[in-house]
C-alpha positions in Angstrom: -159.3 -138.1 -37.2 -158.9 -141.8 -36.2 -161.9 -143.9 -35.8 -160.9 -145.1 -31.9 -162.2 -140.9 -30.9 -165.7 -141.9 -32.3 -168.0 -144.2 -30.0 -171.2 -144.8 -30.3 -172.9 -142.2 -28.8 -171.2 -140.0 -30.8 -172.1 -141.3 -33.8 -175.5 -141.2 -33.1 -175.9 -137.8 -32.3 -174.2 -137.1 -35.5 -176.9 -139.4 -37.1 -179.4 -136.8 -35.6 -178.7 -134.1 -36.6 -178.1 -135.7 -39.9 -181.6 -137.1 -40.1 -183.3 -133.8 -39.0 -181.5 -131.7 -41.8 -182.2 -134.8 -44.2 -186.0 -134.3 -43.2 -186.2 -130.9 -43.3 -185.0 -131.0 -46.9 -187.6 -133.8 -47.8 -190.4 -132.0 -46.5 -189.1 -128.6 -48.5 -188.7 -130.8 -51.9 -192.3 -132.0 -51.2 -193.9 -128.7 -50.9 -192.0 -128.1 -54.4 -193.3 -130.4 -55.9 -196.8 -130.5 -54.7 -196.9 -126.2 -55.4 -195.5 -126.7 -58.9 -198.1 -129.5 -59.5 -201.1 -127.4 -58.5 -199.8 -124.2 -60.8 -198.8 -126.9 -63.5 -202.5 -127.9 -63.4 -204.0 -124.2 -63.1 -201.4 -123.1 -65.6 -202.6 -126.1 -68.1 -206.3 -124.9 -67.6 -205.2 -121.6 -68.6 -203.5 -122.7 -72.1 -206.6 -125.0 -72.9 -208.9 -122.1 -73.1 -205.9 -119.7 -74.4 -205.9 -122.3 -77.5 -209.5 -122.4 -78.1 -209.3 -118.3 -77.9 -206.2 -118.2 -80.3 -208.8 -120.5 -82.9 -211.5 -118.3 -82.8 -209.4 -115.3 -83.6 -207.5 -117.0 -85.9 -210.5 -117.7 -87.5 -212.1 -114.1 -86.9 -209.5 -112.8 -88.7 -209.4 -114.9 -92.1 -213.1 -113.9 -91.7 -212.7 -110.1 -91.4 -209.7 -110.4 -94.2 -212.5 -111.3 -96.3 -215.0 -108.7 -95.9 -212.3 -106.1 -95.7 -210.9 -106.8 -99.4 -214.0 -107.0 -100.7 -214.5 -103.4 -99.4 -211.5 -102.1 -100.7 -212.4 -103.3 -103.8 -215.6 -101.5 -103.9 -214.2 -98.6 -102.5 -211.2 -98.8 -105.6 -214.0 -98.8 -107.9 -216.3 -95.8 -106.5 -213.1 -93.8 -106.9 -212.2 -94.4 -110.1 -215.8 -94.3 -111.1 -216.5 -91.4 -109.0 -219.0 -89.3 -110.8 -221.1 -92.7 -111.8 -222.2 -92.8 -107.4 -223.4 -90.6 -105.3 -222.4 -88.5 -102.2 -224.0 -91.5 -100.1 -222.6 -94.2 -101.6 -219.1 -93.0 -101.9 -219.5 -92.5 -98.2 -220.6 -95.8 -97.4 -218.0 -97.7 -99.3 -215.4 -95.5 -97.4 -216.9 -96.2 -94.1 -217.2 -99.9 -94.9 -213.5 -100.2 -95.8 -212.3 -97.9 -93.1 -214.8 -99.8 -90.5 -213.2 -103.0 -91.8 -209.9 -102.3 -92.0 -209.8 -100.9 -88.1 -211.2 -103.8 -86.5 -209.0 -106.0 -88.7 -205.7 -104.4 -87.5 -207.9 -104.8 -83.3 -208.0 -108.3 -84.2 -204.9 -109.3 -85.4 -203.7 -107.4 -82.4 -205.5 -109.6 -80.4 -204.5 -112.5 -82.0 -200.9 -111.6 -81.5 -201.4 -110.7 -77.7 -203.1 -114.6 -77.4 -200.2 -116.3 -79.5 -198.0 -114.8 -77.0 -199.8 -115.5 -74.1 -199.9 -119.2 -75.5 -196.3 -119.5 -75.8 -195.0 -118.2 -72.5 -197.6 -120.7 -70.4 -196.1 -123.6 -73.0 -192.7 -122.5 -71.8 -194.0 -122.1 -68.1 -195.3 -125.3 -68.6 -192.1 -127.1 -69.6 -190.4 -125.2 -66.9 -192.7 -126.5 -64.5 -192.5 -130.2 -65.6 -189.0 -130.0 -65.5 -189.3 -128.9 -61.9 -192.0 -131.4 -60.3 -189.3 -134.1 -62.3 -186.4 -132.8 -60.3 -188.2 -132.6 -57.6 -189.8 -136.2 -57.7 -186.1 -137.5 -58.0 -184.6 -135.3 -55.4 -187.1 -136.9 -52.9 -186.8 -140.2 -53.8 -182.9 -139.7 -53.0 -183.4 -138.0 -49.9 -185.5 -140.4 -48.7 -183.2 -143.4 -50.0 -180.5 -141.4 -47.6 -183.0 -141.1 -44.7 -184.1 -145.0 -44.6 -180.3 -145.4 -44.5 -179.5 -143.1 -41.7 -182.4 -144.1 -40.1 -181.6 -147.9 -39.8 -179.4 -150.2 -40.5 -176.5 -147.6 -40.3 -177.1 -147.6 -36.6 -175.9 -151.1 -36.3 -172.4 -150.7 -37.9 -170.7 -150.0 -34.6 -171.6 -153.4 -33.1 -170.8 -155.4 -36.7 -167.5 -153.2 -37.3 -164.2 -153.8 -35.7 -161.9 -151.9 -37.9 -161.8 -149.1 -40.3 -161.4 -151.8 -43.0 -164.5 -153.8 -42.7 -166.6 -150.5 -42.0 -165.4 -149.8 -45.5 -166.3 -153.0 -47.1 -169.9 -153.5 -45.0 -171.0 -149.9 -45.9 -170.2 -150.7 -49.3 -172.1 -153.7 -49.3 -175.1 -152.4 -47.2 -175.1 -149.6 -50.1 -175.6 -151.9 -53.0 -177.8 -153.9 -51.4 -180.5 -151.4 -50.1 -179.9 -149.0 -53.4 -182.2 -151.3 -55.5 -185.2 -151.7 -52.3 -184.7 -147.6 -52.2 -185.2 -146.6 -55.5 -188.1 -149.1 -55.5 -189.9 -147.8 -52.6 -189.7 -144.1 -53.9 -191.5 -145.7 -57.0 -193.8 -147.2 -54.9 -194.9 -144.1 -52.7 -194.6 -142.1 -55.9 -197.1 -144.4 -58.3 -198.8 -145.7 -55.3 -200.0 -142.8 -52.6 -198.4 -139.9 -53.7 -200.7 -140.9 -57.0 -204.0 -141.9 -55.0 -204.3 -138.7 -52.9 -203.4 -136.5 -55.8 -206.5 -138.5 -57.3 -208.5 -138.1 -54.4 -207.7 -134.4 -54.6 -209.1 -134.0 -58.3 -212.3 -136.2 -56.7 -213.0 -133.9 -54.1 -213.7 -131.0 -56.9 -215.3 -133.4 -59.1 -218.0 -133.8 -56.0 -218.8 -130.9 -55.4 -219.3 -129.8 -59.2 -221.5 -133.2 -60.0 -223.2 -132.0 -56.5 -224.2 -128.8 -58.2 -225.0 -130.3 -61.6 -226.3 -133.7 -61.2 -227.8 -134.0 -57.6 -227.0 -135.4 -54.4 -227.1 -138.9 -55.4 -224.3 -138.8 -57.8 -222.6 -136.6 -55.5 -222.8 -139.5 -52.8 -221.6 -141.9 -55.6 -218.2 -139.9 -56.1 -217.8 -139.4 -52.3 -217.9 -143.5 -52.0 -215.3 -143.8 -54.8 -213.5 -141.6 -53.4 -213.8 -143.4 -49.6 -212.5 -146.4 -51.4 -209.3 -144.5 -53.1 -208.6 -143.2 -49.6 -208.5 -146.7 -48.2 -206.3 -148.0 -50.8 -204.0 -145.4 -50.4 -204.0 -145.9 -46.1 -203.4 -149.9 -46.9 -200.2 -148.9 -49.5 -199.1 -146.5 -46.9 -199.5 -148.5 -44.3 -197.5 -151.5 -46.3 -195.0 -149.2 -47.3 -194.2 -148.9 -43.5 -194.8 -152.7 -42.7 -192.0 -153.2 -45.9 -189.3 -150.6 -43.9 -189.0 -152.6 -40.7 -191.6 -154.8 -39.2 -191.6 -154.3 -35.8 -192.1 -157.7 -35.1 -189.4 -158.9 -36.3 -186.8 -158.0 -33.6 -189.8 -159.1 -30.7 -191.0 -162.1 -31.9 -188.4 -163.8 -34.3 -189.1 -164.7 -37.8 -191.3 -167.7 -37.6 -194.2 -165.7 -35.6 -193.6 -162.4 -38.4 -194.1 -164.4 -41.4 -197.0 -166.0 -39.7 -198.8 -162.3 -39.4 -197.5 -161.3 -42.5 -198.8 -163.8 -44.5 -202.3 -163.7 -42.8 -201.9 -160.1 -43.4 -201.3 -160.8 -47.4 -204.2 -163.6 -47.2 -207.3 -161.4 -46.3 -206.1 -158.4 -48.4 -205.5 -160.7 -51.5 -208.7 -162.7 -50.6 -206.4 -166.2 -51.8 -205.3 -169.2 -49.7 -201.5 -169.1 -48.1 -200.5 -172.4 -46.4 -197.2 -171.7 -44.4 -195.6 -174.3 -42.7 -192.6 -174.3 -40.3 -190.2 -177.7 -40.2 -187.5 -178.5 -37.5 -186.7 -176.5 -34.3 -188.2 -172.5 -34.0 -185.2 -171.2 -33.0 -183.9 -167.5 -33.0 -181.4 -166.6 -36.3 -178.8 -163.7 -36.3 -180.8 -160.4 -36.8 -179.3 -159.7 -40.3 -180.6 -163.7 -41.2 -184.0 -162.8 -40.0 -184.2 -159.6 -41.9 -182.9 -161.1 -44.9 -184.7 -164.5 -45.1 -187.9 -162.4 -44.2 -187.2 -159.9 -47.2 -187.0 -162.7 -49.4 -190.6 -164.2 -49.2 -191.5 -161.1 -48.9 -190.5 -160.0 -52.2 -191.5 -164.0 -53.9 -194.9 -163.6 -51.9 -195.3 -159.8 -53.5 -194.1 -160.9 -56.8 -196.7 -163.6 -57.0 -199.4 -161.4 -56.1 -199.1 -158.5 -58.2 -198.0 -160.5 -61.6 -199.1 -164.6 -61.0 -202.6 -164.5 -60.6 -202.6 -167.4 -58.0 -205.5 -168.8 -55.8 -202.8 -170.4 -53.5 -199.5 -170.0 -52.4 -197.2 -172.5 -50.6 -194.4 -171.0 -48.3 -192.7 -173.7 -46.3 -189.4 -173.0 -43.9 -186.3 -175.4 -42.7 -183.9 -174.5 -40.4 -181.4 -176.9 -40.1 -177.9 -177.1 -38.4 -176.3 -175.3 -41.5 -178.8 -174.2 -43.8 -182.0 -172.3 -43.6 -184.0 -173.5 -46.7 -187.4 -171.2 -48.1 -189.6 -173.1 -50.7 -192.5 -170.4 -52.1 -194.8 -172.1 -54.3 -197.7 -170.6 -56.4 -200.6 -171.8 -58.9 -199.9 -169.1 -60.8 -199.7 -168.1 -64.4 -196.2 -168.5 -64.3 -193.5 -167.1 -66.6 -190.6 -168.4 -68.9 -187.7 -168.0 -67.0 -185.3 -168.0 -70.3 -186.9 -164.8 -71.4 -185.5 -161.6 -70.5 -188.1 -159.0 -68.7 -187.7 -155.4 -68.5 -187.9 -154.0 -65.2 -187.7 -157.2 -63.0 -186.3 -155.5 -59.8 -188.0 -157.8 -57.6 -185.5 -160.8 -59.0 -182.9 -158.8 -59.2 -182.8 -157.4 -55.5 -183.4 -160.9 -54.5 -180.8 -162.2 -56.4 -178.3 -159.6 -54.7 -179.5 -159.7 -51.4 -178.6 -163.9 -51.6 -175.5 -163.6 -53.1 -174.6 -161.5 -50.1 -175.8 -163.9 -48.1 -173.7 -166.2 -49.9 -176.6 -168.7 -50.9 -178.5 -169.6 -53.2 -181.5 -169.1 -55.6 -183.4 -171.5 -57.6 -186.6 -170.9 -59.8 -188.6 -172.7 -61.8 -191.7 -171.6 -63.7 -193.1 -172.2 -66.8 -196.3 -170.8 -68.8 -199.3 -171.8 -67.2 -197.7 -173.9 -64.4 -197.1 -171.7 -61.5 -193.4 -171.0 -60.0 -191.6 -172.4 -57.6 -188.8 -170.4 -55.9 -186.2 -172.3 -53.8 -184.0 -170.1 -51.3 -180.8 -171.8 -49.2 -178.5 -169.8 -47.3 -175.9 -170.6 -44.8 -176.5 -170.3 -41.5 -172.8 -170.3 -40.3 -170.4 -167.4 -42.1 -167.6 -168.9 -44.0 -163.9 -168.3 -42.7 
């Protein structure tokens, strides 16, 4: 079908119905996951006290074993010696062994119903981790599809003339947003999705220290637990400020960093200077997004690994160029040395070279960082 039959309107309603079916499928991973997490944890209970059972039989039975040889023995030598005992001895030593040698055979019956009870939870077990692992990646693409139906997709029509450059901007729009996607599903994964579950365990540990230790200590957990709740709301509520602040397409960027840094300030408890140099005009939306993602992602960075007590973001918009300087106090880093799991550079590194610009930093050990962003401001021809 040629892409002149498809307008805007249509496309959207396609995006609708897309977006729907998408969420409909999230929510059904979810509830996967989170039922196969509550019988992995009921099921792991289980096998912890199935073990210690399996032990004690184990040890029962070497116990029994024992006692029951010994008893065969004596009853080997009252029949061979049979006229040497008498009728009530004879007895005895054939009760003993027979006594003996019927709840050996109960045990080791026992202990063969407990090893198999032991390995089919270890396999349920394995069956179920495999499961919450699927399910924890299955969500984490669905939601990396939804965040792309649900927004910058929707501008394509305006930025797209031709079947040609749809190709080529999807393309780019993909690689650029697969790194931010993948790290936001790691983020609601280790960051809420983790908190809640922990406030979940909290709420039982309450109410057994409640029975067992008082009300005090009971009060104790509940204000842990108030605090757990409030980080998670703040990381939620980031996560959502980090998918499209709303600001952004009201105010302009100048106004948005403004909030977000004050935002960033009181959270972090450190000093942010930001200062604004030459005219407070309005960029291109796809500038402002981008140059905002940026020190957002430097300002972050510096946060969760630099240490700093102040940061420095200062902003230039010339004739050409926009020009971002972010500066920290920081511990620093050696920039020469190769770290594992840097997606923070790396999207930043990506998301400039689409801009065609460029990125500068300089750290070292003990010196803070400096990150220098220039991008064009005019697209080249």
């Amino acid at each position: 079908m040629s892409a002149k039959v498809f307008d805007g309107k249509t496309i959207d309603n396609i995006l609708e119905k897309m977006i729907e079916t998408v969420e409909g499928s999230k929510k059904e991973l979810f509830q996967i996951g989170e039922q196969s997490r509550h019988e992995f944890d009921n099921i792991r209970e289980e096998l912890k006290e199935i073990r210690r059972l399996v032990y004690e039989t184990i040890e029962e039975v070497e116990r029994i074993e024992v006692h029951e040889r010994f008893a065969r023995m004596r009853l080997t030598e009252v029949s061979r010696h049979f006229d040497s005992y008498s009728e009530t001895e004879v007895r005895d030593a054939y009760e003993k062994a027979h006594t003996l040698n019927l709840e050996l055979s109960v045990k080791r019956q026992q202990e063969q119903q407990l090893r198999q009870r032991r390995d089919d939870l270890e396999r349920r077990l394995r069956n179920l981790q495999d499961t919450i692992e699927r399910a924890d990646v299955l969500v984490g693409q669905v939601s990396i599809v939804l965040n792309y139906l649900s927004s910058d997709i929707r501008q394509m029509n305006e930025l797209i003339e031709d079947a040609k450059q749809k190709q080529e901007f999807g393309l780019k729009i993909i690689e650029a947003q697969e790194e931010e996607r993948r790290r936001l599903s790691r983020e609601i994964h280790d960051g809420p999705a983790q908190m809640l579950a922990n406030v979940m365990m909290r709420s039982d540990l309450v109410d057994r220290v409640f029975r067992e230790q008082g009300a005090d200590d009971a009060l104790k957990e509940i204000k842990n637990m108030k605090n757990m709740v409030r980080s998670a709301l703040y990381e939620v509520r980031k996560i959502i400020y980090d998918l499209r602040p709303m600001a952004l397409d009201d105010l302009g960027l100048v106004p948005t960093l403004k909030r977000y840094l004050n935002t960033i300030k009181d959270y972090n408890k450190l000093d942010i200077e930001f200062n604004s140099i030459g005219k407070d005009k309005r960029l291109p939306r796809r500038l402002e997004v981008a140059l905002f993602r940026l020190v957002q992602e430097a300002v972050q960075n510096s946060c969760k690994h630099a240490e700093p007590s102040l940061i420095q973001v200062k902003m230039q918009i010339a004739q050409k160029y926009a020009t971002m300087v972010i500066k920290d106090d920081g511990k620093g880093f050696d920039t020469s040395a190769k770290k594992n799991g840097a997606f923070g550079l790396i999207g930043m590194k990506e998301r400039i070279e689409l801009l065609e610009g460029e990125l500068t930093i300089d750290s070292k050990l003990g010196k803070g960082t400096v990150i220098i962003i220039q991008v064009p401001l005019e697209e080249k021809t």
